[in-house]
C-alpha positions, 0 to 999 in steps of 0.5 A: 692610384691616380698619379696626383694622389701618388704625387702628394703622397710621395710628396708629403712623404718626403717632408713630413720625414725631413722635418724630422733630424738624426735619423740614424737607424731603423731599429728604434725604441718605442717607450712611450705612446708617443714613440709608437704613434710615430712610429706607426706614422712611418710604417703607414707613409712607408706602406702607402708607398710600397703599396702603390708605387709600382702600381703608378705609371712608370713606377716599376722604374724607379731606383728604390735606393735612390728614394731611400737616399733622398728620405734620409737627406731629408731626415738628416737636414742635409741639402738637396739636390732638387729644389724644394719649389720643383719637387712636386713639378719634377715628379709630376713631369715624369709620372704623366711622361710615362703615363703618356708612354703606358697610354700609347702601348695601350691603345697600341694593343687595343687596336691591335685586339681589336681589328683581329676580334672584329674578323671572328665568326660570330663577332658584330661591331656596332657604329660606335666600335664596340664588339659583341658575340652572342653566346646564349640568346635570351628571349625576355625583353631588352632594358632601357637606359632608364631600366636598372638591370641584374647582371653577372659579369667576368671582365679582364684585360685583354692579355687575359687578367682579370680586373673584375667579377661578379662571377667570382664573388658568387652574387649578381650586380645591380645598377642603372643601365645609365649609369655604367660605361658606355660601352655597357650602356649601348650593350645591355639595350641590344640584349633580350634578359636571358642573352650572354654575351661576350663584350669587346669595349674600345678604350672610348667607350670603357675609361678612356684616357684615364683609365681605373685603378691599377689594372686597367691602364689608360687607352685600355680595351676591356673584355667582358662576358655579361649575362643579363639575369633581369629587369628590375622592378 
């Protein structure tokens, strides 16, 4: 989840529970629609919440029962202790501190991966950075980057984790060679239809500095195994 969506969740949140009062306790009485409706409004902010809290930057760090502590502050009225006006830029200073923290443990990594990869047998690197090793060679013809390719495709971190298949799912992609990362675009132009190839991505070529989703963290080197099935027509 992208750190200003989380920021406005949390956010909104916080005010849209404190602009209720007396609240004293979670065990409450749904007798009407209403109530329940109400009651289904909390259970959704409090999921967002614990859904995708742990998965922002930094996230895993925060004291739960602190937030609970200003949840019912707010709810019951009482005075904060942070200021209305900062509570957005206190909580949007500290998510892009520690994604800067996250980002520069990424590339850390990445580097690291990177120049051991580049020294296997077998291992290429193109002028860009970007790492492959043949591991079937094909012997169609090679797409443009106007072509629209059909692929399977197992991608993970480069601790190992999987952020996406293909290969899982049991059914081949199919997408414009342009219109991917980088990293892939450059790729799938080098590679005969038939070819298998494992990818090693430099964070430049893959998402950068913004990285995607919860799995794949900014400065992120990704590694794929591709195979290119056709050409499509």
């Amino acid at each position: 989840m992208k750190i200003k969506s989380l920021i406005v969740t949390l956010v909104a949140g916080t005010f849209f529970l404190g602009s209720c009062n007396n609240f004293k306790s979670s065990k409450v009485s749904l007798k009407t629609l209403a109530d329940s409706a109400a009651y289904a409004i909390g259970i959704d902010i409090g999921n967002n919440i614990k859904k995708n809290l742990p998965t922002a930057p930094g996230g895993k760090n925060l004291d739960q029962k602190i937030i609970l502590a200003a949840f019912t502050s707010a709810l019951n009225g009482d005075s904060s202790q942070i200021a209305a006006s900062k509570v957005t830029a206190v909580t949007q200073s500290y998510f892009m501190k520690a994604q800067q923290v996250e980002a520069g443990k990424a590339s850390e990594i990445g580097k690291k991966f990177l120049d051991e990869n580049g020294k296997k047998a077998g291992v290429k690197t193109t002028a860009s950075g970007l790492q492959y090793e043949i591991i079937k060679e094909g012997n169609g013809p090679k797409p443009a980057a106007t072509d629209t390719v059909v692929v399977h495709y197992h991608g993970t971190t480069v601790e190992g984790k999987v952020f996406d298949s293909s290969v899982t799912r049991g059914k081949p992609a199919t997408f414009p060679v342009n219109q991917v990362i980088p990293g892939w675009t450059e790729a799938l132009q080098l590679m005969p239809v038939g070819s298998k190839w494992k990818l090693v991505i430099p964070a430049a070529l893959a998402y950068g500095e913004r990285g995607a989703g919860a799995e794949i963290k900014p400065n992120s080197v990704l590694v794929f195994e591709v195979e290119l099935l056709e050409i499509k027509k």
